[in-house]
PDB file of the backbone (N, CA, C, O) and the ligand in Angstrom, with CONECT records:
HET     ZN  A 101       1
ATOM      1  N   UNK A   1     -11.857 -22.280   8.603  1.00  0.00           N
ATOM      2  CA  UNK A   1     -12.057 -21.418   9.782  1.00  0.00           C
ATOM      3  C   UNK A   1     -11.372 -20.071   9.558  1.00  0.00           C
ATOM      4  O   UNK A   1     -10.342 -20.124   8.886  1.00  0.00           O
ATOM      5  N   UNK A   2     -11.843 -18.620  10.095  1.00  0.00           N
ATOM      6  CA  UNK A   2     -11.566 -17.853   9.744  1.00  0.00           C
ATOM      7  C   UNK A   2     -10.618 -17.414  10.779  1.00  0.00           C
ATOM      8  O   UNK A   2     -10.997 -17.530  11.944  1.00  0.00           O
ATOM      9  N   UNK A   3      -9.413 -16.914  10.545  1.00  0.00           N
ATOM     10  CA  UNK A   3      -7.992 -16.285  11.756  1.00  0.00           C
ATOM     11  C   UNK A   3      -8.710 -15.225  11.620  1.00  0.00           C
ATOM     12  O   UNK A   3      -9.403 -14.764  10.713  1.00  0.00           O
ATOM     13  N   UNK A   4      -8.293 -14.751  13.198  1.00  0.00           N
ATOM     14  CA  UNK A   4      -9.198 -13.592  13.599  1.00  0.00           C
ATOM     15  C   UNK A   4      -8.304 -12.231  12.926  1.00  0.00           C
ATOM     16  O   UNK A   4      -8.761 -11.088  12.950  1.00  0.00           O
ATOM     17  N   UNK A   5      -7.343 -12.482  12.503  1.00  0.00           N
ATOM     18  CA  UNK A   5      -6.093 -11.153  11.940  1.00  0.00           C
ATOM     19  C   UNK A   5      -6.473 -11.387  10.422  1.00  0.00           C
ATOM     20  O   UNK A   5      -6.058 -10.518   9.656  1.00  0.00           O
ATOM     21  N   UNK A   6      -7.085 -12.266   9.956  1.00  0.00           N
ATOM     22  CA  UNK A   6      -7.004 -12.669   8.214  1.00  0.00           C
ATOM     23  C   UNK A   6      -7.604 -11.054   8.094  1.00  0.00           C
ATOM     24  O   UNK A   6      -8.483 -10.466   8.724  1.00  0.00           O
ATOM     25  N   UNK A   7      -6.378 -10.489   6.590  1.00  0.00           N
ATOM     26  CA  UNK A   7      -5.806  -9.586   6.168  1.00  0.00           C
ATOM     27  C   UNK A   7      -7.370  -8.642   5.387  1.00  0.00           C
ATOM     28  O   UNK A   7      -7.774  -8.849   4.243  1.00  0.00           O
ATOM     29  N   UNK A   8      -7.869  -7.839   6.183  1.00  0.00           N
ATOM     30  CA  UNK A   8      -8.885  -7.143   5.007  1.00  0.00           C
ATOM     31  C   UNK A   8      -8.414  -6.120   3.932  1.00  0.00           C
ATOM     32  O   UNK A   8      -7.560  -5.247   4.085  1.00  0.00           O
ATOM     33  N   UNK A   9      -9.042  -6.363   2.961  1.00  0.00           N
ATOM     34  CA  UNK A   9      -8.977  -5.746   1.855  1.00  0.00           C
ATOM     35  C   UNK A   9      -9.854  -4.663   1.089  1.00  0.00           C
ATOM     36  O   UNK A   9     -10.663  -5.097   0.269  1.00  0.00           O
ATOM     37  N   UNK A  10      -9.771  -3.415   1.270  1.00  0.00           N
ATOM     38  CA  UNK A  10     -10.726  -2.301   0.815  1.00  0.00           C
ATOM     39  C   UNK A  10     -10.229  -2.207  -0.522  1.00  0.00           C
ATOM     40  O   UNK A  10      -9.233  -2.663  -1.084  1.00  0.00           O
ATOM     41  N   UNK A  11     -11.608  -1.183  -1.036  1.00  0.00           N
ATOM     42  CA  UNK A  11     -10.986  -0.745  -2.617  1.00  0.00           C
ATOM     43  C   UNK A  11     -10.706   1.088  -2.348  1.00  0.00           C
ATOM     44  O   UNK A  11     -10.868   1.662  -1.271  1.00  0.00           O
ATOM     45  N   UNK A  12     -10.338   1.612  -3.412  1.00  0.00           N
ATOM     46  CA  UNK A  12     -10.042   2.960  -2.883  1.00  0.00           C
ATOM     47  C   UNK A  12     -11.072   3.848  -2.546  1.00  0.00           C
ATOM     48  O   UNK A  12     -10.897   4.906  -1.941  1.00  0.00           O
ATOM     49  N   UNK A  13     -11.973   3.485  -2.877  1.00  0.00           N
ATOM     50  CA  UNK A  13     -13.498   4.225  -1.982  1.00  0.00           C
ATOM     51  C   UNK A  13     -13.418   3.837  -0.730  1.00  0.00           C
ATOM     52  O   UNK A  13     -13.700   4.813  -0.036  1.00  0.00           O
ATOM     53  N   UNK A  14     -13.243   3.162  -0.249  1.00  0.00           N
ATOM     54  CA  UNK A  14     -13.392   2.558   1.060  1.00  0.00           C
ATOM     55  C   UNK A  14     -12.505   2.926   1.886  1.00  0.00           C
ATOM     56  O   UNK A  14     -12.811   3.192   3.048  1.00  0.00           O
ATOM     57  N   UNK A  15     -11.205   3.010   1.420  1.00  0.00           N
ATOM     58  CA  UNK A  15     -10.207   3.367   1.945  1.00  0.00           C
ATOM     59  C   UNK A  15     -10.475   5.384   1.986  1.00  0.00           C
ATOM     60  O   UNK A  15      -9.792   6.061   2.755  1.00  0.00           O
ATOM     61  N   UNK A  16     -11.443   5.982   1.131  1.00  0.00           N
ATOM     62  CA  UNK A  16     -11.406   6.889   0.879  1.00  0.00           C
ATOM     63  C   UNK A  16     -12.190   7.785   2.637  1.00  0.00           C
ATOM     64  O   UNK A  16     -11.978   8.648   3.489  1.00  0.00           O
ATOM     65  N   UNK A  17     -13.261   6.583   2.130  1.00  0.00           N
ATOM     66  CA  UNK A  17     -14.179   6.691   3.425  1.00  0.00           C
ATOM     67  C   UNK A  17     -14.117   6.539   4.780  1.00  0.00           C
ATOM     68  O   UNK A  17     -14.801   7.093   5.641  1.00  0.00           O
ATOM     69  N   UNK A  18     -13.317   5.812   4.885  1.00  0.00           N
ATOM     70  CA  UNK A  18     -12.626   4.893   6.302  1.00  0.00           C
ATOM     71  C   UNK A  18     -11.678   6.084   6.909  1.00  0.00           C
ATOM     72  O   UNK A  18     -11.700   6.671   7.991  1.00  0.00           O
ATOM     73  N   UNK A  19     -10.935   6.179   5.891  1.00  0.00           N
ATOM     74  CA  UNK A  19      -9.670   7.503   6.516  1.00  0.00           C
ATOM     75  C   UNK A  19     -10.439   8.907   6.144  1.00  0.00           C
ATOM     76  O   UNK A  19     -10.069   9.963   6.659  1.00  0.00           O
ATOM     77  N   UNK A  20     -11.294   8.863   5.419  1.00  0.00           N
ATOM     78  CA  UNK A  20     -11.790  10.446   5.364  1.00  0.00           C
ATOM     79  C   UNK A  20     -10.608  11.349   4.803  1.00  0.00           C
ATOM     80  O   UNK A  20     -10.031  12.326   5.282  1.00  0.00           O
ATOM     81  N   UNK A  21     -10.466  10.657   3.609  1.00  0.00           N
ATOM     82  CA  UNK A  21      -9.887  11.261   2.429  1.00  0.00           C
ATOM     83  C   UNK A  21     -10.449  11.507   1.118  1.00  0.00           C
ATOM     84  O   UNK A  21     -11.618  11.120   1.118  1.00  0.00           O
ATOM     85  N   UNK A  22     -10.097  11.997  -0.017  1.00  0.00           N
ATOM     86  CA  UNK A  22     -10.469  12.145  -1.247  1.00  0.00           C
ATOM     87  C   UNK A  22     -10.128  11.053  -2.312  1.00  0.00           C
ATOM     88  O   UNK A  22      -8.997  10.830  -2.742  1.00  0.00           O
ATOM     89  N   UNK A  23     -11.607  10.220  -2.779  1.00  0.00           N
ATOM     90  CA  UNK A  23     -10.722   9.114  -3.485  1.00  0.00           C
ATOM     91  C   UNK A  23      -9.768   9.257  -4.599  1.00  0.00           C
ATOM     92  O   UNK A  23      -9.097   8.364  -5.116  1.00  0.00           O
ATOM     93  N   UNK A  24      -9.825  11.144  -5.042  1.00  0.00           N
ATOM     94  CA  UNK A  24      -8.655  10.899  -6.237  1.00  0.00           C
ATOM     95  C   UNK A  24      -7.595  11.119  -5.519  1.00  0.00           C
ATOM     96  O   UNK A  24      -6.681  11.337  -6.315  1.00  0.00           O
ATOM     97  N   UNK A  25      -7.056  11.208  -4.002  1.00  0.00           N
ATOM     98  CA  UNK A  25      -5.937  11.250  -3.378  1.00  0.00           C
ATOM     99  C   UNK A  25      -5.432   9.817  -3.195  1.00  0.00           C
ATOM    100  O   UNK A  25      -4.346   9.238  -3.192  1.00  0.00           O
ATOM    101  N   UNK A  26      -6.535   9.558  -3.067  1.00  0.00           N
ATOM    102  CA  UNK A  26      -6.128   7.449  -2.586  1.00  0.00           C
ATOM    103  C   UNK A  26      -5.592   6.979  -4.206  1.00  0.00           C
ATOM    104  O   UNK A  26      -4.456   6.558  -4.422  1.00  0.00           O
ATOM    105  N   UNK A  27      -6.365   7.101  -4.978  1.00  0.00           N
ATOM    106  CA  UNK A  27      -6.046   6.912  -6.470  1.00  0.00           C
ATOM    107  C   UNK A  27      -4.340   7.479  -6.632  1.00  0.00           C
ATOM    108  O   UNK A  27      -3.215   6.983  -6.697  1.00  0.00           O
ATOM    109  N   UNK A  28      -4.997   8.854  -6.646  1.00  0.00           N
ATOM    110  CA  UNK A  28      -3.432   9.314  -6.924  1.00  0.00           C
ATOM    111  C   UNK A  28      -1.983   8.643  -6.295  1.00  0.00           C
ATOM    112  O   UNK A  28      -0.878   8.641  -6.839  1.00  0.00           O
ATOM    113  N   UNK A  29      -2.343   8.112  -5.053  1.00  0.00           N
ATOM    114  CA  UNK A  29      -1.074   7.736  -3.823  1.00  0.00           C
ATOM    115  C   UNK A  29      -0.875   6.115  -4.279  1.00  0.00           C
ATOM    116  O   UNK A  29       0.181   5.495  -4.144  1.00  0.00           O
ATOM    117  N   UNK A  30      -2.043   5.607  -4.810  1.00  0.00           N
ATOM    118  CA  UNK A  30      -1.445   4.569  -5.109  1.00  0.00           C
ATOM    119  C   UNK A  30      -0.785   4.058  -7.183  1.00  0.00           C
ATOM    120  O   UNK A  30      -0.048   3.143  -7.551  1.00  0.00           O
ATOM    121  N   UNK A  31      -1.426   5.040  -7.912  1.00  0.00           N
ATOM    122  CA  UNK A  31      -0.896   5.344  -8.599  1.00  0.00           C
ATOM    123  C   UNK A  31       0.994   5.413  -8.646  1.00  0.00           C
ATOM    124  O   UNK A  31       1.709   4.669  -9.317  1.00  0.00           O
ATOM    125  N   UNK A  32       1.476   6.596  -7.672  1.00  0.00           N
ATOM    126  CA  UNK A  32       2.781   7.333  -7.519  1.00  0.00           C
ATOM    127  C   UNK A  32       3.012   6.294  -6.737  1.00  0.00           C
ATOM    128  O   UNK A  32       4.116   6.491  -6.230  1.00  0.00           O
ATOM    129  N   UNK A  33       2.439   4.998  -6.251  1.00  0.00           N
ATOM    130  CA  UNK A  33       3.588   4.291  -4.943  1.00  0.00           C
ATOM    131  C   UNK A  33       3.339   5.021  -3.645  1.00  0.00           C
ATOM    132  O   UNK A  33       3.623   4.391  -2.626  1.00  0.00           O
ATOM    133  N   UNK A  34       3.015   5.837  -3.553  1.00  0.00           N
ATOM    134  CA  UNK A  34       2.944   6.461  -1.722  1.00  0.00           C
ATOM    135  C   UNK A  34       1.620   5.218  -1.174  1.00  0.00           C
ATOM    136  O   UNK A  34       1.641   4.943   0.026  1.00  0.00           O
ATOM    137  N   UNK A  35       0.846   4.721  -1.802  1.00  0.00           N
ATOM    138  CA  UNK A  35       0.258   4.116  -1.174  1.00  0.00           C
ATOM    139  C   UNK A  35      -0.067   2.400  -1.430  1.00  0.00           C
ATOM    140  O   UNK A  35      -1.057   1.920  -1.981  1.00  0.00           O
ATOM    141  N   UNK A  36       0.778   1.881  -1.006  1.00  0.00           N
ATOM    142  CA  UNK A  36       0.799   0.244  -1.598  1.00  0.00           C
ATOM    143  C   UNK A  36      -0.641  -0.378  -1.765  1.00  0.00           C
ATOM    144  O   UNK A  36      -1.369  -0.235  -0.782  1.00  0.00           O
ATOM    145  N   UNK A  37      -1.106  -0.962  -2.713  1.00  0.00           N
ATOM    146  CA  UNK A  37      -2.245  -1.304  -3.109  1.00  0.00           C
ATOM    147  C   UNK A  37      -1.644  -2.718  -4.300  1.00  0.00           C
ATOM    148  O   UNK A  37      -0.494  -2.877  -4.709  1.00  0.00           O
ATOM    149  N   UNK A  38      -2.902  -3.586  -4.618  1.00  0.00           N
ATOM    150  CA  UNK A  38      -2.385  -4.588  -5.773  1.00  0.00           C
ATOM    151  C   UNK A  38      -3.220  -4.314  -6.984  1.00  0.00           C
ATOM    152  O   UNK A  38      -3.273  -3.085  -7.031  1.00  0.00           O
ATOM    153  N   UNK A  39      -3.767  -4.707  -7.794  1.00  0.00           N
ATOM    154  CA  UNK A  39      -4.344  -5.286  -8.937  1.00  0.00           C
ATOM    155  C   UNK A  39      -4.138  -6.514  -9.513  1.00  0.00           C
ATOM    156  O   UNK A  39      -3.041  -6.959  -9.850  1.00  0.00           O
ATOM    157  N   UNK A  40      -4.946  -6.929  -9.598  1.00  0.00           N
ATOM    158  CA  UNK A  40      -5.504  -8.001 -10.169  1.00  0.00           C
ATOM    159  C   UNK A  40      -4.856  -7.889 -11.566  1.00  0.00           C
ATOM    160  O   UNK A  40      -3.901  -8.596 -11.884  1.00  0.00           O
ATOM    161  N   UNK A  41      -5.362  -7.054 -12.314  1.00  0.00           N
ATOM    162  CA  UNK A  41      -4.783  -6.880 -14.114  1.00  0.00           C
ATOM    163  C   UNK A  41      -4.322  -5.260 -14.017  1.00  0.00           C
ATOM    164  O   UNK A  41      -4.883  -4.388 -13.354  1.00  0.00           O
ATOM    165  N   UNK A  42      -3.358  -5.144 -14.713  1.00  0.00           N
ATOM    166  CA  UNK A  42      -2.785  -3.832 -14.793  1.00  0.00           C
ATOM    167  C   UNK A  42      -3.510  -2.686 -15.276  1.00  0.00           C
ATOM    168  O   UNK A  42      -3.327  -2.413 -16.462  1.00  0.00           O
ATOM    169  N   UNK A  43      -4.207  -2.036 -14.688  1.00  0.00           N
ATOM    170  CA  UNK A  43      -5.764  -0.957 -14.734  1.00  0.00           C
ATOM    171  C   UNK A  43      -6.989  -1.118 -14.289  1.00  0.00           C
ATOM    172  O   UNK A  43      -8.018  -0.462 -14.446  1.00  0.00           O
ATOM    173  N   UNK A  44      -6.647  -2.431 -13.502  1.00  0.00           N
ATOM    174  CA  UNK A  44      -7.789  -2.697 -12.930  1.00  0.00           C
ATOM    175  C   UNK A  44      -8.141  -2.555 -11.628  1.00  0.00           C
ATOM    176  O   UNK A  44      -7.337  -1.878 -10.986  1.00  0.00           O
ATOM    177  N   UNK A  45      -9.072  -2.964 -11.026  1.00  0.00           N
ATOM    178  CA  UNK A  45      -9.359  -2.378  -9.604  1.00  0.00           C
ATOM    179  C   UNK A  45      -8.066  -2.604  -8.590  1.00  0.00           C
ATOM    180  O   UNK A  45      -7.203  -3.469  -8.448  1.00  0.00           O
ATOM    181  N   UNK A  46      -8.370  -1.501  -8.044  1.00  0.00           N
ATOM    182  CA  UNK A  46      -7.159  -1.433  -6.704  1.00  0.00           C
ATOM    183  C   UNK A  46      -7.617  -2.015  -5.714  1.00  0.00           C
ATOM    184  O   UNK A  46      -8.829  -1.812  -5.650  1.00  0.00           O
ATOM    185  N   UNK A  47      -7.184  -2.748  -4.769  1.00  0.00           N
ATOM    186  CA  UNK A  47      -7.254  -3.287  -3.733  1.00  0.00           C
ATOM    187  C   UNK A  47      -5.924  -3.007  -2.604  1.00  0.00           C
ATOM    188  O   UNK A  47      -4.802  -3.457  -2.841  1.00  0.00           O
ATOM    189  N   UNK A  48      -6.213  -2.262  -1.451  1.00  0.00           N
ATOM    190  CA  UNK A  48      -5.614  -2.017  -0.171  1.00  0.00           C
ATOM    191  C   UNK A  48      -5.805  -2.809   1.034  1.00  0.00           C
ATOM    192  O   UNK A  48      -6.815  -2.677   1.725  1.00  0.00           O
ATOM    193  N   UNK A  49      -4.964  -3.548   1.286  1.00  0.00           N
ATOM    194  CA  UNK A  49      -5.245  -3.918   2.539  1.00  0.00           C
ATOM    195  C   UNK A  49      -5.017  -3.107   3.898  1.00  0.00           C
ATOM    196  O   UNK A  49      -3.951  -2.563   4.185  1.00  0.00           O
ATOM    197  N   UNK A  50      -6.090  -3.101   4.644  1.00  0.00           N
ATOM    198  CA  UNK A  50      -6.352  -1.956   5.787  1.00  0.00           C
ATOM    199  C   UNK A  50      -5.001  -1.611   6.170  1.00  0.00           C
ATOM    200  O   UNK A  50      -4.595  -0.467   5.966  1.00  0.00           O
ATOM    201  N   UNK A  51      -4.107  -2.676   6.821  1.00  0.00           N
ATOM    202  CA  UNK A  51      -2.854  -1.737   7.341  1.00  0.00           C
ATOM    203  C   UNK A  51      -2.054  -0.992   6.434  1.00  0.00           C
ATOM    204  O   UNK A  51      -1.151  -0.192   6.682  1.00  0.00           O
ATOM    205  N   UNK A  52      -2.468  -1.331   5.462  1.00  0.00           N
ATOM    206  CA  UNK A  52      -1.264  -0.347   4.409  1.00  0.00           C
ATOM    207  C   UNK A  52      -1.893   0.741   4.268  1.00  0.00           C
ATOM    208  O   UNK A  52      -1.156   1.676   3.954  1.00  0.00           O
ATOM    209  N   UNK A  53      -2.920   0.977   4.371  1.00  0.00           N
ATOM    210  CA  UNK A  53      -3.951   1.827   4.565  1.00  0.00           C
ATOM    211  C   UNK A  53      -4.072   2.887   5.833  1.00  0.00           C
ATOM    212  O   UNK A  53      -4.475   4.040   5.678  1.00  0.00           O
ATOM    213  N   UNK A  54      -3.787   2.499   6.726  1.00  0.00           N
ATOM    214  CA  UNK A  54      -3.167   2.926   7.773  1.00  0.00           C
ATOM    215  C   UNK A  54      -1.786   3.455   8.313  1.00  0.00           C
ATOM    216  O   UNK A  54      -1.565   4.259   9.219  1.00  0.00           O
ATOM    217  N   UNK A  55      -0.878   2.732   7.450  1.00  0.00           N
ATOM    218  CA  UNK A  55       0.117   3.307   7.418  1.00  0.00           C
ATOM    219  C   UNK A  55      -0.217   4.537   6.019  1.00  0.00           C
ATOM    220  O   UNK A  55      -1.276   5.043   6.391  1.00  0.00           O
ATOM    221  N   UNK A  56      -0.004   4.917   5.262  1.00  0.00           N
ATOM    222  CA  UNK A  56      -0.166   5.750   4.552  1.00  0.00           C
ATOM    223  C   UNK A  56      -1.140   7.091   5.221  1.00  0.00           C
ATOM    224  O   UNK A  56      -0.709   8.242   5.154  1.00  0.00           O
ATOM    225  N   UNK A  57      -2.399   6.792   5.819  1.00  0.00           N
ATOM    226  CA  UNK A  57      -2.812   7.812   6.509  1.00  0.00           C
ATOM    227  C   UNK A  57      -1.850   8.441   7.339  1.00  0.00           C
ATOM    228  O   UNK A  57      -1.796   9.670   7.384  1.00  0.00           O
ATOM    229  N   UNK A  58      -0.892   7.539   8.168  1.00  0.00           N
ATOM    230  CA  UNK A  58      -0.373   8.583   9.019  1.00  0.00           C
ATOM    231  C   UNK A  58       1.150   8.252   8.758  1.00  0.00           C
ATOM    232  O   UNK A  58       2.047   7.783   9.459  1.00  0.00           O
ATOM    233  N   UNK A  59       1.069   8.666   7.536  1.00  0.00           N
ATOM    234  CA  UNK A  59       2.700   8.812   6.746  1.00  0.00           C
ATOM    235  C   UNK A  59       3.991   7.884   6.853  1.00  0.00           C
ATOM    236  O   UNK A  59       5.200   8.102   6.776  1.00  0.00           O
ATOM    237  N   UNK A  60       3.293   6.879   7.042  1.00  0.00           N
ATOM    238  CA  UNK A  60       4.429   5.830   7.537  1.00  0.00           C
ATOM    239  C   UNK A  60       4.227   5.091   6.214  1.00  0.00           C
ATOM    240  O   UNK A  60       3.168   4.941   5.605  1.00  0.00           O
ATOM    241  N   UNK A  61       5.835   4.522   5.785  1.00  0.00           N
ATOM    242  CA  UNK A  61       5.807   3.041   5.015  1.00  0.00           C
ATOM    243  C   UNK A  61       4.972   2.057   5.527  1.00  0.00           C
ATOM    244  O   UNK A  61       4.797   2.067   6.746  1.00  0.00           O
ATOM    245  N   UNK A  62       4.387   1.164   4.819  1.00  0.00           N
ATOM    246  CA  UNK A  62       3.605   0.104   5.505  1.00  0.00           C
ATOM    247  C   UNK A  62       4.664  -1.497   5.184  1.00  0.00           C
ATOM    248  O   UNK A  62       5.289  -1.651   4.134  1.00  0.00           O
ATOM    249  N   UNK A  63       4.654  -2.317   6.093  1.00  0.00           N
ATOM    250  CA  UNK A  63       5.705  -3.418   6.057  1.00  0.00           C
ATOM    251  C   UNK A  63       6.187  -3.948   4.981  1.00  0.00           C
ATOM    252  O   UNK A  63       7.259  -4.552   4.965  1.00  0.00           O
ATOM    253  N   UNK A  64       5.459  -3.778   3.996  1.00  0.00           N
ATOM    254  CA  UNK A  64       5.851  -3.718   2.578  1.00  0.00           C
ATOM    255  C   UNK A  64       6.619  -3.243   1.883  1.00  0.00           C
ATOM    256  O   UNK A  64       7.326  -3.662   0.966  1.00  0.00           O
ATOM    257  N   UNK A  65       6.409  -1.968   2.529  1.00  0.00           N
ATOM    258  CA  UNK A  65       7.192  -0.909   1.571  1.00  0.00           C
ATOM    259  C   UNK A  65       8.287  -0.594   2.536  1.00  0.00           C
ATOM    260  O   UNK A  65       9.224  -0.084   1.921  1.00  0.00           O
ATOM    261  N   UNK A  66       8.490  -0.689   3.630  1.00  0.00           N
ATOM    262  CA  UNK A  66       9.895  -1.341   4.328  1.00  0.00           C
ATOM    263  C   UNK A  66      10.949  -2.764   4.015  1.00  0.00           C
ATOM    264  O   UNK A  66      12.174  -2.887   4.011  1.00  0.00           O
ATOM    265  N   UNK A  67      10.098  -3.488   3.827  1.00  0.00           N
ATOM    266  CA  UNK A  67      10.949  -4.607   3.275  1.00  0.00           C
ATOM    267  C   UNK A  67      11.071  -4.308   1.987  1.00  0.00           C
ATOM    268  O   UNK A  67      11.010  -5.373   1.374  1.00  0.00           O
ATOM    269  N   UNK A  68      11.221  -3.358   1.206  1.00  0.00           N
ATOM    270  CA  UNK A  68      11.296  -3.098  -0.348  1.00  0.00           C
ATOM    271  C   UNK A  68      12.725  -2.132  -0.059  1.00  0.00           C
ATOM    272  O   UNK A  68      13.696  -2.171  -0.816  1.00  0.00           O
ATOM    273  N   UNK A  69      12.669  -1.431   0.941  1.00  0.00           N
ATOM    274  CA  UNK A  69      13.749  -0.264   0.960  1.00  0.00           C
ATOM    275  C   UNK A  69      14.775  -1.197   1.394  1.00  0.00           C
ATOM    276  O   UNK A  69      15.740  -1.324   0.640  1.00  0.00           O
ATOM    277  N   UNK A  70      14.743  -1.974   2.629  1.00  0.00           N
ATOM    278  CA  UNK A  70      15.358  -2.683   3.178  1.00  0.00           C
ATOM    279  C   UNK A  70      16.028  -3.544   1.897  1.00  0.00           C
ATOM    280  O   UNK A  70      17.253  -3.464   1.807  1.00  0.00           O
ATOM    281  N   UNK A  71      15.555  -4.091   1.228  1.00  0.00           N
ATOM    282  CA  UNK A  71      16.163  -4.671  -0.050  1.00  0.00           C
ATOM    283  C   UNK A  71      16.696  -4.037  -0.981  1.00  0.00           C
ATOM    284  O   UNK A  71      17.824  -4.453  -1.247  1.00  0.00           O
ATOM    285  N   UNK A  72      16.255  -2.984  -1.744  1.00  0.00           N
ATOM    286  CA  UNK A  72      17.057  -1.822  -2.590  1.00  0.00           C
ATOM    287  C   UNK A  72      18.342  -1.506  -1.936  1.00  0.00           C
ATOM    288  O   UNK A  72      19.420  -1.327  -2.502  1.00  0.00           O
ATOM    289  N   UNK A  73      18.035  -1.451  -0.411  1.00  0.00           N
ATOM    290  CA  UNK A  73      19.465  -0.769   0.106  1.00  0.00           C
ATOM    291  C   UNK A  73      21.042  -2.509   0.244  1.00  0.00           C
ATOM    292  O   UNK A  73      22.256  -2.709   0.222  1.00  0.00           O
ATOM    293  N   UNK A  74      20.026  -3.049   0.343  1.00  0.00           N
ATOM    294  CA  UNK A  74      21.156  -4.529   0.356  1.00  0.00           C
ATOM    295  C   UNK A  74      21.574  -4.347  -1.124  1.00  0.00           C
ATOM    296  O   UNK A  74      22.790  -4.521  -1.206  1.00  0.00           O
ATOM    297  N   UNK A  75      21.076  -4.091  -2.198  1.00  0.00           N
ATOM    298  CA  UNK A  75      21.415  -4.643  -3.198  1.00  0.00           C
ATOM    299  C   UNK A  75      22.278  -3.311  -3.938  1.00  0.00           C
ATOM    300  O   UNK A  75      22.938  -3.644  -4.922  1.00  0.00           O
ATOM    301  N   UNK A  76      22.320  -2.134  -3.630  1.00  0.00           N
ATOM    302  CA  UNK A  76      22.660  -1.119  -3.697  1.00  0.00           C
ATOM    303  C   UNK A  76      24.032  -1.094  -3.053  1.00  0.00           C
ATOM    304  O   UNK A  76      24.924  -0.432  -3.586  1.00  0.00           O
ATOM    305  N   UNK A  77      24.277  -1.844  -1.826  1.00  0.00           N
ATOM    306  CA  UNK A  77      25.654  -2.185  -1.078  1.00  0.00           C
ATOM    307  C   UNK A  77      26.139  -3.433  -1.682  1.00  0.00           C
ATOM    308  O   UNK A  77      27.042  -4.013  -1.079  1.00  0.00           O
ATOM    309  N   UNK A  78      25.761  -3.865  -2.605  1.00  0.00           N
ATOM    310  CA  UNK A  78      26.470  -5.242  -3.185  1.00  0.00           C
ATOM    311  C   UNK A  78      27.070  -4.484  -4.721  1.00  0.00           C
ATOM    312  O   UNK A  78      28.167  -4.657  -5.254  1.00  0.00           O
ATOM    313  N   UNK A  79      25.968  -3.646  -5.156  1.00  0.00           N
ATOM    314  CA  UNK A  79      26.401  -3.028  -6.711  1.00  0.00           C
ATOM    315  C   UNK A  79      28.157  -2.267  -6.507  1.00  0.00           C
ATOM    316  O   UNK A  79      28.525  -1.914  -5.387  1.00  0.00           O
ATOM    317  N   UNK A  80      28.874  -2.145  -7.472  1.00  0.00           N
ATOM    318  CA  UNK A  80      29.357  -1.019  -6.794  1.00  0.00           C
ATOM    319  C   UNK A  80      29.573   0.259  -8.139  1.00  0.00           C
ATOM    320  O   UNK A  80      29.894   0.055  -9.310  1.00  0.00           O
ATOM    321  N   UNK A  81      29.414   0.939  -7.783  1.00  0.00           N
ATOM    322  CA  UNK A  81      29.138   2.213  -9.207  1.00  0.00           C
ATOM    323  C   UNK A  81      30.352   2.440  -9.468  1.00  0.00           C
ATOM    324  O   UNK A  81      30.654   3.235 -10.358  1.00  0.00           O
TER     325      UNK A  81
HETATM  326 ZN    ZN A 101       1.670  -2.864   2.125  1.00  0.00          ZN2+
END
């Protein structure tokens, strides 16, 4: 049965189209990390799931990439230089 929230997944055309952006900007953002995306094999197709997708349109970390800072910064207060 399908959950009505189960997570969609665009590729960067889609995402290009949807937000009415340029797909070598979507490329580029997820390239540099500004825009969280996965792959399957390392050069291979990108895949975004819509809210991360959404967050990145309107300049926000997406929950991902909050729980990533949120962790760098724990582990950054445990190091000590
Ligand atoms: Zn994300």
């Amino acid at each position: 049965m399908m959950h009505a929230t189960a997570t969609r997944r665009l590729t960067p055309a889609e995402v290009a189209g949807e937000f009415r952006c340029h797909p070598v900007t979507v490329r580029n953002a997820l390239a540099g990390g500004e825009l969280h995306g996965s792959q399957r094999v390392k050069g291979g197709r990108w895949t975004v799931e819509e809210a991360c997708a959404e967050a990145w349109v309107s300049g926000r970390p997406c929950e991902h990439q909050v729980a990533d800072v949120v962790e760098l910064k724990s582990v950054a207060a445990v190091r000590k230089t």
